[in-house]
C-alpha positions, 0 to 999 in steps of 0.5 A: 469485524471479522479480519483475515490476514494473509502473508501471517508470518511475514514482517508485515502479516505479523505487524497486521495480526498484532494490529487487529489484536489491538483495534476496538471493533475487529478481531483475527478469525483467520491466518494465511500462508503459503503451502509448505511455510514453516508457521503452518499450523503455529498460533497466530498470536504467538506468530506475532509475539501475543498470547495465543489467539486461538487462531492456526496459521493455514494454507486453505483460504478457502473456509477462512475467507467464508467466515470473515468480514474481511482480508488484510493483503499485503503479499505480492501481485500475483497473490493479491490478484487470486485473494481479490477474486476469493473475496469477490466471491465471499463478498467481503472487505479487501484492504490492499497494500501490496506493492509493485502491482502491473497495470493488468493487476489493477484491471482485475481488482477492479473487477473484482472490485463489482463484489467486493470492497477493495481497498487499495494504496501505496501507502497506509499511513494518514501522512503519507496520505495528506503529503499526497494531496499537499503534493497534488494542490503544489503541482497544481499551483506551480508551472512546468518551471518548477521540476518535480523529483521524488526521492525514496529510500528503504531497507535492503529487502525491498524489491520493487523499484520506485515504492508503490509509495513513491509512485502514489506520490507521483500520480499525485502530482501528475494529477495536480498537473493534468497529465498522465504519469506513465507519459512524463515518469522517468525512473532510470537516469544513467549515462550521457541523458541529456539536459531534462525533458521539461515537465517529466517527473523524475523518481530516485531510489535508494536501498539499505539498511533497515529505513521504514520508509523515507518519501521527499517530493522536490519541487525546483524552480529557478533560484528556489526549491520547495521539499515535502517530506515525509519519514516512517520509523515504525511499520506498525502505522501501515497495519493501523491504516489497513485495520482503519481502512477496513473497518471503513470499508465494511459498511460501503457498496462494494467497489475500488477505494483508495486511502483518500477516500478512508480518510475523507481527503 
């Protein structure tokens, strides 16, 4: 399978590219960054720390998306929206990790979605996904007694707030529960707030250092309290999830997946 990865020379396109030279099956046919990047024109390979690849990092999306299979995406909304529609022409694979995206970005995935096979979620790894739907079957169980908060801590640089992690988390429970998460999420917390609205879902987010990425579900009840945690310490399994959702993806009709359905959940 040919794969392109766009964002190469970020922290994540790196792990990406080391990743599909790594996997049986794929192999790098294309490297993307923006225009004016440093790494133009540089061997992908050698971007990633490899032998080089024979692959130069580019700013036209154009001719690489024509020739592959499919695209590894992990950049930021307003990209991800314009490589969606690049691969809903090429009719290709569209593996999404990009966090942070609006309500108005997932509408036009979905379109998008109609040609091409998108692949999208919070969170790559097969953890993280199980802890998901371990989260979606004890929110079911447990009544509104229980209060649910999900706590998640990650490196300094991180900029949106709660993680596409956290949130995915969140919607599993809200889904356990039958309800909707944009009407029971509660993410900012300062102030005289008042005694807990029963039955919100709260978020905590924590920022530092160099963490991977830290996901706790809380669920606490009267004289009890049940935690499910789940810790990253390498990047590497995102891109891994990615490389597998991809080549999942491949041989299916075009629509909007998610890792649950990758991973048979």
């Amino acid at each position: 399978m040919r794969l392109v990865v766009v964002g190469a020379s970020g922290r994540m396109g790196r792990m990406l590219i080391q990743a599909v030279a790594e996997a049986e099956g794929c192999t790098l046919s294309g490297a993307i960054e923006r225009e004016g990047s440093p790494a133009l024109g540089q061997d992908a390979g050698v971007l990633a720390g490899l032998p080089p690849l024979g692959v130069p990092v580019t700013d036209d999306p154009l001719p690489a998306f024509a020739e592959a299979d499919g695209v590894l995406d992990f950049t930021a909304p307003a990209a991800t929206v314009f490589y969606a529609e690049l691969a809903a022409q090429a009719r290709i694979v569209h593996v999404v990790g990009t966090t942070g995206l609006s309500p108005d970005d997932f509408a036009k995935l979905k379109a998008a979605a109609f040609h091409a096979r998108i692949v999208q979620s919070g969170n790559m790894s097969l953890g993280v996904n199980l802890l998901a739907g371990l989260v979606r079957k004890v929110a079911a169980t447990l009544g509104d007694e229980y209060d649910i908060e999900i706590l998640e801590m990650h490196h300094r640089h991180k900029v949106d707030a709660p993680s596409g992690t956290a949130l995915l988390l969140g919607e599993a429970a809200a889904q356990g529960r039958d309800v909707a998460l944009e009407q029971r999420k509660v993410a900012v917390r300062d102030g005289h707030t008042g005694p807990r609205e029963p039955g919100s879902i709260g978020f905590a987010t924590l920022r530092g250092g160099s963490v991977v990425g830290e996901h706790s579900v809380i669920f606490a009840g009267a004289g009890e309290r049940i935690e499910l945690t789940h810790l990253a310490s390498d990047r590497g399994l995102f891109a891994a999830g990615a490389v597998k959702a991809a080549l999942w993806a491949r041989s299916r009709e075009p629509g909007f997946y998610g890792m649950d359905d990758v991973l048979g959940l």
